[in-house]
C-alpha positions in Angstrom: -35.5 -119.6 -143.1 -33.3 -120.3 -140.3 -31.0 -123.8 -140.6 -32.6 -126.7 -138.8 -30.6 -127.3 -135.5 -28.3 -130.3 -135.3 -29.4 -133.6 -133.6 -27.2 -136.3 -133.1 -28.8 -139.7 -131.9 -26.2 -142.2 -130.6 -26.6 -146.0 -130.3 -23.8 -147.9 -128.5 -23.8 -151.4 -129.7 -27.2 -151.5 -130.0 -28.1 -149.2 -126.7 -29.2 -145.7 -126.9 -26.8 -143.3 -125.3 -28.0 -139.6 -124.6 -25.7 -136.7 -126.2 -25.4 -135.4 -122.2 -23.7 -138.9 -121.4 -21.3 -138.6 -124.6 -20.5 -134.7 -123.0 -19.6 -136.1 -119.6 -17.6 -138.4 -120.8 -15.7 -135.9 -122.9 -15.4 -133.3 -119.7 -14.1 -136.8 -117.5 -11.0 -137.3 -119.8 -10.0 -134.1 -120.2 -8.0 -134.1 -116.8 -6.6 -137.2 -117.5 -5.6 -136.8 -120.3 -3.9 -133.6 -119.6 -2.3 -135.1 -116.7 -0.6 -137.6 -119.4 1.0 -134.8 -121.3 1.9 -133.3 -118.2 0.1 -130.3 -119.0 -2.5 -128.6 -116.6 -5.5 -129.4 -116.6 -8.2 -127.4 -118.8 -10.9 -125.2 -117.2 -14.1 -123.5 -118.2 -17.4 -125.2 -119.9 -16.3 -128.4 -122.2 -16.4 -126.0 -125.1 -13.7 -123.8 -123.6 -11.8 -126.9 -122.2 -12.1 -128.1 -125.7 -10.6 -125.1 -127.2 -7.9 -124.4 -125.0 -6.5 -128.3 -124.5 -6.7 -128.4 -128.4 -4.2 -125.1 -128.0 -2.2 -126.4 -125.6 -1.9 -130.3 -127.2 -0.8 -128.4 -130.8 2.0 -126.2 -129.0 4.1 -129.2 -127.7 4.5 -130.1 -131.5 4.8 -133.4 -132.6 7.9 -135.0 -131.4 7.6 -133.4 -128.1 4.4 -135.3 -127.7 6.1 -138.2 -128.6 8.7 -137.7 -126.4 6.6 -137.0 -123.3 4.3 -140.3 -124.1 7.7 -142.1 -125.4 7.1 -144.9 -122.1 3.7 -145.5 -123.2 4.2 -145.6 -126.7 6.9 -148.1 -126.2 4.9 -150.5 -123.6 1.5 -150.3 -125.7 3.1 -151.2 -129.1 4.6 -154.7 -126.8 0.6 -155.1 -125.6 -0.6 -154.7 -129.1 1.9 -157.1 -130.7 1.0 -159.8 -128.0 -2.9 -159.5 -128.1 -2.3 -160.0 -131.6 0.1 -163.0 -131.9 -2.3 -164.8 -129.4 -5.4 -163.0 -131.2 -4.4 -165.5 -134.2 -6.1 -162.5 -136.6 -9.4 -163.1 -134.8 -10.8 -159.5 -134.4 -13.5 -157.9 -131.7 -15.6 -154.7 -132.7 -16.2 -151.7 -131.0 -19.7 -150.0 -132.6 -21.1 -146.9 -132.4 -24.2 -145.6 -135.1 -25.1 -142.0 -135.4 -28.2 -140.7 -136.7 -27.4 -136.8 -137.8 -29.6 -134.3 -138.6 -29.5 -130.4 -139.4 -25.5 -131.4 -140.5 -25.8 -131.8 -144.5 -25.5 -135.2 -146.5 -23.0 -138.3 -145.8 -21.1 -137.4 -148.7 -20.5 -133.9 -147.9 -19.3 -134.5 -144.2 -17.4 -137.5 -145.8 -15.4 -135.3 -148.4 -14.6 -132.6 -145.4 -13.4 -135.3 -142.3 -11.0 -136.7 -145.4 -9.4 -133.3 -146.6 -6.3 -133.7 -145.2 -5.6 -130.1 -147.2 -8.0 -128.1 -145.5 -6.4 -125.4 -143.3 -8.1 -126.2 -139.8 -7.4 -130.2 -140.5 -4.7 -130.9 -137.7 -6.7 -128.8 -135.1 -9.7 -130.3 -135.8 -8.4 -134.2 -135.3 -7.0 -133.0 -132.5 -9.7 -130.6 -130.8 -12.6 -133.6 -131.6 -11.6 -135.5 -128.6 -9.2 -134.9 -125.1 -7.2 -138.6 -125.9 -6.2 -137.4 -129.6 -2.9 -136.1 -128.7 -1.2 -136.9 -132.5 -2.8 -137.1 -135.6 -0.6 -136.4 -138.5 -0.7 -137.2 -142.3 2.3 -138.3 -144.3 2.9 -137.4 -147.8 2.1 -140.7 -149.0 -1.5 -140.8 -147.0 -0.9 -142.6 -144.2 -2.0 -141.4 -140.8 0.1 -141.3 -137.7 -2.3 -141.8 -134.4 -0.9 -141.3 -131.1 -4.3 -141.3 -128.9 -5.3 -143.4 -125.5 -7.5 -146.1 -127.3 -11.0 -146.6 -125.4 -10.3 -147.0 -121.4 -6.3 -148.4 -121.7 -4.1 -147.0 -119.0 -1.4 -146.6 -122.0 -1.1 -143.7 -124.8 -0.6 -145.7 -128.4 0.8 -144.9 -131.7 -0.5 -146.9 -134.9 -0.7 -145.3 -138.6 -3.9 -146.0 -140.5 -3.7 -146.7 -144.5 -7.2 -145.4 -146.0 -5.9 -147.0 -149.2 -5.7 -150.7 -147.7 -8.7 -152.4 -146.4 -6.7 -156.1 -146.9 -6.6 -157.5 -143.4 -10.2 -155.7 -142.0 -12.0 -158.6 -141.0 -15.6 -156.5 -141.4 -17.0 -156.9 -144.2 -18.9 -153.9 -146.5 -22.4 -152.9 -145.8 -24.1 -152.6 -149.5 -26.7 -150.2 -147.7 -24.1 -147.7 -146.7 -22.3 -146.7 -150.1 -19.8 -144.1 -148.3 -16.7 -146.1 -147.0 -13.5 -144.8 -145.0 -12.0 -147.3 -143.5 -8.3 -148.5 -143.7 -6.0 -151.1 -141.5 -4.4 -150.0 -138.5 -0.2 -151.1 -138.4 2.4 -150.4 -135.5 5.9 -148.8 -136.7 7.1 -151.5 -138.2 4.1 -152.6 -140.3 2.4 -155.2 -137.9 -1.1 -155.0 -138.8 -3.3 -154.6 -135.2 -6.5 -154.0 -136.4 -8.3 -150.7 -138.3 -11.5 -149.1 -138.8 -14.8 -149.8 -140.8 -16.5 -146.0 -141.1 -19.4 -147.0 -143.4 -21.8 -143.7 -144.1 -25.5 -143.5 -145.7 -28.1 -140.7 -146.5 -31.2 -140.9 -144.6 -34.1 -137.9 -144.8 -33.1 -134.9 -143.4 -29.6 -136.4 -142.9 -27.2 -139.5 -142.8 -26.6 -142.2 -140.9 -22.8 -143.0 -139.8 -22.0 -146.8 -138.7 -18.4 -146.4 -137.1 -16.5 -149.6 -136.4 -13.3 -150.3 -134.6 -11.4 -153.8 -135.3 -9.2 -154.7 -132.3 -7.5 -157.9 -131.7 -9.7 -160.6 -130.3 -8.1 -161.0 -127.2 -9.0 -156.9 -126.2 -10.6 -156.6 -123.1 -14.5 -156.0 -123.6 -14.3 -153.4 -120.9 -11.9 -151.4 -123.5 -14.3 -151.8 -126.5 -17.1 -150.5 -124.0 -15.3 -147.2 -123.7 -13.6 -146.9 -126.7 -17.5 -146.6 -128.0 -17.4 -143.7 -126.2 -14.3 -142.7 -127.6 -15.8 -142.7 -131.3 -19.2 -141.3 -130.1 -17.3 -138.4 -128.6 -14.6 -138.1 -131.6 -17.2 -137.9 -134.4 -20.0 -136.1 -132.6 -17.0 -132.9 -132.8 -16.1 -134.0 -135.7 -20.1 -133.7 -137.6 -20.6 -130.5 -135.4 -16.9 -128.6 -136.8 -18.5 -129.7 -140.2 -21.9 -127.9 -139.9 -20.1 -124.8 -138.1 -17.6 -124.8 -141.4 -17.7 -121.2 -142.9 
């Protein structure tokens, strides 16, 4: 009996969103953000754009990505330190919920998007969306980000802790026993923010409620896209999992 085919429903904040307007959102940033690498832009269908940005975004290396975004990563860590101060630890939310099916259980995708051992990890945080341009582990678990965060004109480095939930602001969901979620800090330890990824089973799949804390002072128009950003990231993301040998 042939596997039943994945579906992934997406609700933005409470709207529906159809999985063609998550794909042209993808195929939009793809030329900008090659254009903020400096690297051309990638042509094809999305899945070889996809495949051959990934390629091209994992052959700089990290610190040469660093160094090319070095202006942005330097003016976006001064925004993010500001919007906090004045943000007085208030936080605003970015929400997207999936509704996956023909993809396996929440705890099963949930043990694969956290192997940090597995041999395609790097290429598949980097592949699952065009604004990843970093995403790197350190021995001691925490994660180096260096992305462009929903619509901001500016690339921005953070490092998420999985281990430290103390300053999320979002509180656990009971119904959704499957947590990965951790506090987002700049270089030198200022927490900005972080993520609440709550997951749950549901028949014939799992339901994934994917929340982003920014400081309360963030522009709604950025937590509009960066909605987007997650629907994009994690839709990859649940689709590299099924196609897992």
């Amino acid at each position: 009996m042939p596997p039943a085919p994945l579906s992934i429903r997406t609700v933005l904040d409470g709207r529906p969103v159809s999985r063609d307007d998550v794909l042209k959102w993808e195929a939009g940033r793809m030329r900008k953000a090659a254009a903020k690498l400096g690297l051309p832009a990638p042509r094809g269908d999305l899945a070889q754009m996809r495949t051959s940005f990934a390629d091209a975004k994992l052959a700089l290396g990290p610190d040469e990505v660093r160094r090319r975004l070095n202006r942005d990563l330097r003016l976006s860590e001064t925004v993010s330190r500001a919007l906090t101060g004045l943000s007085r630890g208030r936080r605003a939310l970015s929400t997207c919920d999936l509704y996956v099916s023909g993809a396996g259980r929440a705890g099963e995708f949930v043990d694969w998007f956290c192997d940090t051992g597995r041999s395609d990890y790097a290429r598949s945080m980097i592949a699952a969306n065009p604004d990843h341009f970093l995403i790197d582990t350190a021995p001691d678990g925490r994660q180096e980000v260096v992305e462009t965060t929903g619509g901001s004109p500016l690339a921005t480095r953070f490092f998420i802790d999985y281990a430290d939930t103390s300053s999320l602001v979002t509180p656990r969901d009971a119904e959704f026993p499957l947590d990965a979620s951790g506090v987002a800090r700049t270089a030198a330890g200022q927490a900005i923010g972080g993520v609440r990824h709550e997951f749950r089973d549901q028949d014939g799949g799992f339901h994934a409620r994917l929340r982003v804390e920014f400081p309360k002072l963030t522009a709604p128009a950025m937590l509009r896209e960066h909605r987007l950003h997650l629907a994009c990231e994690f839709s990859n993301w649940i689709a590299m999992f099924r196609a897992r040998p």
